[in-house]
N, C-alpha and C positions, 0 to 999 in steps of 0.2 A: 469405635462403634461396637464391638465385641463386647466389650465390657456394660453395657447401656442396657441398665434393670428396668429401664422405664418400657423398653421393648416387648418386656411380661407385661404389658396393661398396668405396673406400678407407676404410682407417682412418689418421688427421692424428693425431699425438703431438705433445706439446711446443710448441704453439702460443702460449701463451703460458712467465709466468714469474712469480715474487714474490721481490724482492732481499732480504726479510730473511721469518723465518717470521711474525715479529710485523707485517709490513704486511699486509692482505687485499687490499691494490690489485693485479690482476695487470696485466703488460707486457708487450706483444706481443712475441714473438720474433723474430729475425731469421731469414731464409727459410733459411739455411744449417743452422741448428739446431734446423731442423724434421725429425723424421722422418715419412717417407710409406710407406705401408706397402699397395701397391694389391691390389686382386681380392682383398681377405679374406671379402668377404661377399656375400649376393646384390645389386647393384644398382638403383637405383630409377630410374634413367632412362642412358638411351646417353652411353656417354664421349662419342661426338661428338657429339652434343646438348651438352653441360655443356660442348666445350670450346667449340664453334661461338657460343655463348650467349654464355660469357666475352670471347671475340674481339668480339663486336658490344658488349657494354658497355664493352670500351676503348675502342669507337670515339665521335667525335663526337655528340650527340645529335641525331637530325632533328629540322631547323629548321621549327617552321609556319609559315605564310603569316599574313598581318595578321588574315585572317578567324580563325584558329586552327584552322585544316586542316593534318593531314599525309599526304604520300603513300604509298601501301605500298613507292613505290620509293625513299625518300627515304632515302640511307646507301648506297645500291648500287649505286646508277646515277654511270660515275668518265670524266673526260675523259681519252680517249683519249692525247691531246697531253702534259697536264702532269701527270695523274694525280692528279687533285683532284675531290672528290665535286662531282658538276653541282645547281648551284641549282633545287629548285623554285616558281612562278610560277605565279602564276592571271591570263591576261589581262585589263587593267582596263576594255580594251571590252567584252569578250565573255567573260562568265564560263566558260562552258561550255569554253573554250579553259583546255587546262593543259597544261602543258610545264616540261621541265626546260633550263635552261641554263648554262656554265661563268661562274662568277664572276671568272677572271683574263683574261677577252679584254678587260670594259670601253670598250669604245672605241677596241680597240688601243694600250690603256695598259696594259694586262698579258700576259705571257709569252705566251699563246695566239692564235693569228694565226686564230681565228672561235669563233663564238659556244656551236658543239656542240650545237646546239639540235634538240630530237628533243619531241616531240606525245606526251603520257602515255598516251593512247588508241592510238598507233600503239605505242608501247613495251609496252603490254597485251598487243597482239593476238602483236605478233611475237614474246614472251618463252612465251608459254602456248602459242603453236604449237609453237614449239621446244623445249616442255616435254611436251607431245604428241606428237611425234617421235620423242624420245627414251624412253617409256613404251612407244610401237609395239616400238620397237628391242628395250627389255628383254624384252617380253612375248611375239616373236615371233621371238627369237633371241635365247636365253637364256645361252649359250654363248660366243658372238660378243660379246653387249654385255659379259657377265663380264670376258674376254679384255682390251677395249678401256680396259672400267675400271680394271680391276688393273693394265694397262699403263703408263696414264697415270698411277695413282697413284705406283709403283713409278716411274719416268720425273722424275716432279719431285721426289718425295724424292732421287731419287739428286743432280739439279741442285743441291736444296736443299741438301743436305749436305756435298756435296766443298768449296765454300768454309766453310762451319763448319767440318767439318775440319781443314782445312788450317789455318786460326786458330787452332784449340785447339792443336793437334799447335804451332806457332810459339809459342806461349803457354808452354804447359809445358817447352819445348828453355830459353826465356827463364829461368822459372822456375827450374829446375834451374842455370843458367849464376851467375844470382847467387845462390846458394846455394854457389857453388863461390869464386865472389870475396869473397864475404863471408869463409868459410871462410880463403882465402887470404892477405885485407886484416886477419884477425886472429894469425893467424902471422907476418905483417911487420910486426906491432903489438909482439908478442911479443918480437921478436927486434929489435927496434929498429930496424929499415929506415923504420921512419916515425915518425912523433911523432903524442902522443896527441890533438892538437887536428887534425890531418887524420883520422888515424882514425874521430873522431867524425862532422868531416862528410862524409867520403865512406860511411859506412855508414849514417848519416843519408840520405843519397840514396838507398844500395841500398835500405833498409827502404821507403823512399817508394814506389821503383819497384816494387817485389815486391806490397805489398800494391795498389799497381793492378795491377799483374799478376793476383793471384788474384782480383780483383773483376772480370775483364774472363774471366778462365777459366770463373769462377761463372756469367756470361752468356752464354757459348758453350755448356758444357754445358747448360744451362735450354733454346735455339734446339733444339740436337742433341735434346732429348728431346722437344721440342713435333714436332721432325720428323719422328721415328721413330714417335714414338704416331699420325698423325696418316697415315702410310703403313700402316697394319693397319688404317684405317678404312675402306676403298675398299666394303667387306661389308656394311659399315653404309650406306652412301651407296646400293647395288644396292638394298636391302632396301627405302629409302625412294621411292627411284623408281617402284617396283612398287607401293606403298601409292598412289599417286596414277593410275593405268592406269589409273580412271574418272573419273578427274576430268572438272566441268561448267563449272568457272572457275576463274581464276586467284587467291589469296588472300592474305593477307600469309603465314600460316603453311606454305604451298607454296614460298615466294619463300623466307625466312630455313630454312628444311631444305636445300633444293636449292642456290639460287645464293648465290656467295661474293661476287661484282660483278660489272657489268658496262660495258663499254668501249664507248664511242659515240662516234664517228666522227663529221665534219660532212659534211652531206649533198652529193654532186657531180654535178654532171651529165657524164655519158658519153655520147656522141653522138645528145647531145638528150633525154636519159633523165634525171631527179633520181634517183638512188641512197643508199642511207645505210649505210653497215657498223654491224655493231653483236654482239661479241664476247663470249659468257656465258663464264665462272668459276664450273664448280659447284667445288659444297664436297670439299673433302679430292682432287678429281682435275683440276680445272683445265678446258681446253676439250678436247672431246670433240665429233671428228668423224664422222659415222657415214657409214661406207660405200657408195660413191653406187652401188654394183653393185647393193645393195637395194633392190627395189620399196616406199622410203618416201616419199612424195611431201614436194618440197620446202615448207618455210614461205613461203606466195605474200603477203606484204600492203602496200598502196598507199593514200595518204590525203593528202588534197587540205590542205595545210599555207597556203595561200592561195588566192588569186583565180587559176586557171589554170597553178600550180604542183602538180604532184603525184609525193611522193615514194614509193618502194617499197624495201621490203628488200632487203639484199644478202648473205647469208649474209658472215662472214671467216672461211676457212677458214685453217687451221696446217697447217703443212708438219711429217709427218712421223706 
């Protein structure tokens, strides 16, 4: 049922196929010779719900812990450094301790030069405040936060897309190019400039190259349309934000609407102070900074991560 685009108001044609009338076995089609036929009908749930949904099932599955626990942040929470989802851990002295940490520091046997290690309890607090903030923002400058979102959404689609682009636009120059040598390579076939055993394999080659060519165009256009649909959804994202402007706590169903991932920093100390960055990724608009001119008071949260060590939030703000 997850899977099921017909649930966006689409109607999916030609999904499958049967090679002869007399087999009833049918065969899935290939995506190319699928037609899609969207907004024909009324909808049963939000495109971006259904696409958000499909993104988290290609993703990885969260991992349990030996107990058979998972955490609501387990999938989202991504190292800063290498960009690799952070391991979750239940301390084996002290159950009550849970924390997430990167899998390739190891020992300083893997790419990552520290551990990335951030307190589930403290990643609670400071995610739900800054999901709290962000619901003031909406609620009490409706205008402003609109502005801020469509900005941002609008802002990465554009990033997104100039290199897709520019791929495709290179793809199709290619395409079209052997299409003209092929063309050409059979006219000197024709006219005897070449003989028939080169003609074979040099057209042999162009045929190779072409059809990767158009399997790799096939893949640019799919990128280019997940990118376009997904910059018209910034409306959809404002709307959900707003459904949460009472919220009492933080939930997994709060966390997979809202945030896309987020980026945890290892903790530093700054003149005498343990700090820790730690970077949300909502859905469909990216990171979103709200304007320090506004009477929103910042996310304040600090948590004793050992014996006489005590760490505190550090907002990372983006430049621009």
């Amino acid at each position: 049922m997850l899977t099921l685009q017909e649930y966006c108001g689409d109607v999916i044609n030609f999904k499958t196929y049967s090679k002869s009338y007399k087999l009833k076995k049918r065969i899935e089609n290939a995506p190319e010779n699928i037609a899609v036929f969207k907004d024909v009908h009324q909808p049963i749930i939000e495109r971006a719900v259904w696409e958000a949904v499909q993104e988290k099932r290609g993703k990885s599955r969260k991992k349990k812990t030996h107990s058979g626990e998972v955490n609501m942040f387990s999938g989202l929470v991504v190292c800063a450094e290498c960009g690799k989802n952070l391991h979750y851990h239940v301390n084996t002295g002290n159950a009550n301790i849970k924390y997430f940490s990167c899998s390739n520091y190891k020992g300083c046997r893997g790419p990552c030069s520290s551990t990335h290690y951030i307190r589930t309890d403290f990643l609670e607090q400071v995610v739900f405040g800054e999901i709290r903030r962000l619901t003031r923002f909406a609620s009490k400058y409706e205008d402003l936060f609109a502005q801020a979102v469509m900005g941002h959404s609008q802002k990465n689609a554009v990033i997104e897309r100039q290199p897709l682009q520019k791929e495709l636009y290179a793809l199709q120059a290619r395409d079209r190019e052997l299409d003209n040598l092929f063309e050409k390579l059979y006219e000197d076939n024709v006219s005897g400039k070449i003989s028939d055993d080169r003609f074979a394999r040099m057209s042999k080659k162009y045929e190779e190259e072409q059809a990767e060519v158009t399997e790799k165009i096939k893949t640019a256009k799919t990128a280019l349309d997940k990118s376009n649909s997904q910059s018209v959804t910034a409306d959809m994202f404002i709307a959900t934000v707003r459904k949460y402007t009472r919220a009492k706590q933080l939930t997994p169903k709060m966390l997979n609407e809202l945030i896309q991932y987020i980026e945890v920093d290892q903790a530093q100390k700054i003149d005498g102070v343990w700090d820790q960055k730690l970077t949300i990724h909502y859905n469909c608009v990216g990171v979103i900074d709200i304007p320090e001119v506004l009477p929103i008071p910042n996310t304040e949260v600090s948590i004793n991560t050992r014996k006489g060590v005590v760490v505190s939030y550090a907002p990372n703000t983006v430049a621009g």
